[in-house]
N, C-alpha and C positions, 0 to 999 in steps of 0.2 A: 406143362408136362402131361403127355399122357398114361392114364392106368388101365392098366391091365388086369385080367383075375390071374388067379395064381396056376387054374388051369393052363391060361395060356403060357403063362411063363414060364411053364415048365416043358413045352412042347418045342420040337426044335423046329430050327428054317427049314422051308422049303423053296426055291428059288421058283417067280413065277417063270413062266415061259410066254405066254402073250400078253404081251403089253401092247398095241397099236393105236391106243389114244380113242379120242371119241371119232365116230363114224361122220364125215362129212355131207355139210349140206347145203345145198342152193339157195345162197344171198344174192341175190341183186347181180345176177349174171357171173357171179364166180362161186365155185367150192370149198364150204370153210369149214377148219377143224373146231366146233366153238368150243373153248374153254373155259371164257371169263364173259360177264356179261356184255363186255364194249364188245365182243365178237360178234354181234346179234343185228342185225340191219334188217329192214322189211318193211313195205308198205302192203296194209289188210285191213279185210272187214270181216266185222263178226255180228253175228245177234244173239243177246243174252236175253233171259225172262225172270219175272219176278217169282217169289214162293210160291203165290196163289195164282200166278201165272196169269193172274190180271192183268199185265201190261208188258214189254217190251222194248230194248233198246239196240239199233243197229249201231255199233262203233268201230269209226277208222281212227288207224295209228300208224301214225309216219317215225320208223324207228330207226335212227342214225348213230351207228357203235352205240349201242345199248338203251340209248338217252329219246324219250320220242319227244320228236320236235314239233310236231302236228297232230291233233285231234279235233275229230266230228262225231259228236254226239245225238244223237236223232232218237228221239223216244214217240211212243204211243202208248196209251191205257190210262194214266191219271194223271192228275194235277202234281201230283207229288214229286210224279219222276221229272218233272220236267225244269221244278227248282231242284232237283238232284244233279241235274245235266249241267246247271248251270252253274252251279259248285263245282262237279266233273271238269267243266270245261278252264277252273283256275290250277287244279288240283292236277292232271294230269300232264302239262307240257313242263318238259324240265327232270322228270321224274325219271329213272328208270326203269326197266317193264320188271325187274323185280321188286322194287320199290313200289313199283303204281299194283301190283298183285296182290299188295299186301296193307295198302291203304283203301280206307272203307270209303270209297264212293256214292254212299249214303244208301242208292236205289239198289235193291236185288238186282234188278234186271242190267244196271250197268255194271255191277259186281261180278256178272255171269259174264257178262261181253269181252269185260276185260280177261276174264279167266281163258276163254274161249280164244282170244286173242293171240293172247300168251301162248297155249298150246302151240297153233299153226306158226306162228316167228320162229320159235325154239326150235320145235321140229321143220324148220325150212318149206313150211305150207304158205309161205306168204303170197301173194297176187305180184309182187315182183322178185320171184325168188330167181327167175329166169331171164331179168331186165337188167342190162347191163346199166350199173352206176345208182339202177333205183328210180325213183321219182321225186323231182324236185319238190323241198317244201310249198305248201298250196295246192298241190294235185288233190289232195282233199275236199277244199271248196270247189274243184271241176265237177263233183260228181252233183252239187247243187244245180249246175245248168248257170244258163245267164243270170236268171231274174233272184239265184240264191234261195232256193227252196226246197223243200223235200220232197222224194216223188211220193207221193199220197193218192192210195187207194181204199175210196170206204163205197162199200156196198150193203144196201143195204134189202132183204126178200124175205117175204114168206110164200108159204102154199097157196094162202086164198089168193094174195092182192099181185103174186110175182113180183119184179127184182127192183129196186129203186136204185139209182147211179146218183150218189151224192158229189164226190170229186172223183177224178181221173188224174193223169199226168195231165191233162191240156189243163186243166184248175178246175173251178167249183162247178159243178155242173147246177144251171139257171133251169133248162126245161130237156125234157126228153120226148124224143118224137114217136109216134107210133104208126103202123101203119095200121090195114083196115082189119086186121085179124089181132092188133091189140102187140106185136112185136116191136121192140125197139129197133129203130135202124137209125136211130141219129139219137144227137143232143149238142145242144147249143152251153156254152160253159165262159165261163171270167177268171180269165189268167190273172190270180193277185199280185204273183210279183210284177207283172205290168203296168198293173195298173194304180201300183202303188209306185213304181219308178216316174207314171205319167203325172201323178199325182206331187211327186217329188222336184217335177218338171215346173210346176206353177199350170199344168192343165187344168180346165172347170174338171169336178169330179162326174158329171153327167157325162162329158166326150171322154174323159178318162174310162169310163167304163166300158164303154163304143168302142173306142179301140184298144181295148182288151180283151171284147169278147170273140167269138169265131164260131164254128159249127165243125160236128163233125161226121162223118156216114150220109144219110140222104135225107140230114134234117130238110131240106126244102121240100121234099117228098111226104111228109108227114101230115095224114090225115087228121092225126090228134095230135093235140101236143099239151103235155099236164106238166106241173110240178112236182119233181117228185119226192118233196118233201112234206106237203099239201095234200097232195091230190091220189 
């Protein structure tokens, strides 16, 4: 039963006049009026951060009538978040997006993602708001590439010594090339998820690495060529 103060219950009706429901939004190539959470579909990505902003998590979520059926968890910054991700990653399929809003994902930063997340679904921001039907469960893992990895960018510079290229999208960067005025124009790198599929192959781990490494820009052209985690 609901109560009332006696203010109100002493005041009389007034009949509304606009009623027209909630304002529709763009799911998955149609327009819906959402009023219960099964109403809710969307495939998105978000980045949340932790308190001290020390570290970082990009999360996707695959949301089918309300229930997500896919998540990709991807962290950077510490140790911690990343057994948090992998708690995340029990904790999240099956859930709700009001139920997973409200369950403590362990990390700040995946606590943010999902917050983040939520926003853009609800309010019809999702990356398939305008995709008819959605994206099948799995479009998720597409966004790993073949070899199932995260695209990872660490750079590393200061003023005296200039910029060090530790990994890229091609993978780990081995050496960097310079030319005669000390510029990078290449670097030679080791694709791990290669070379750990070659490796998965029964390849020696010596040619497993050969052919996973490659070049890239005018590494052949390089007058120097350093470590740039070393040198």
């Amino acid at each position: 039963m609901m109560n009332y103060t006696k203010e109100i219950e002493d005041m009389c009706p007034v009949h509304k006049g606009a009623d027209h429901g909630p304002a529709p939004i763009p799911e998955e190539g149609k327009w819906v009026q959402a009023k219960e959470v099964k109403d809710i579909s969307g495939l998105t990505h978000g980045i949340g951060w932790c308190a001290p902003q020390q570290g970082a998590c990009k999360l996707t979520l695959n949301v089918k009538d309300g229930v997500i059926q896919e998540a990709l968890i991807e962290t950077i910054g510490c140790s911690g978040m990343t057994h948090s991700a992998a708690m995340a990653g029990e904790i999240l399929p099956g859930k709700t997006i009001i139920e997973a809003l409200n369950t403590d994902l362990v990390c700040d930063a995946i606590n943010v993602a999902m917050r983040e997340l939520f926003l853009q679904i609800i309010y019809g921001r999702s990356q398939t708001a305008f995709s008819e039907n959605g994206l099948p469960i799995g479009s998720g893992m597409e966004d790993l590439g073949k070899v199932k990895r995260s695209q990872i960018g660490t750079i590393y510079s200061t003023t005296l010594k200039g910029p060090r290229y530790m990994e890229l999208t091609e993978g780990y960067i081995l050496k960097q090339g310079l030319d005669e005025e000390g510029n990078i124009i290449g670097y030679k790198y080791v694709n791990f998820g290669k070379f750990m599929n070659f490796i998965k192959e029964g390849i020696d781990p010596k040619e497993a690495i050969e052919k996973a490494s490659g070049t890239y820009g005018r590494f052949d052209e390089a007058v120097k060529v350093i470590d740039p985690r070393e040198e």
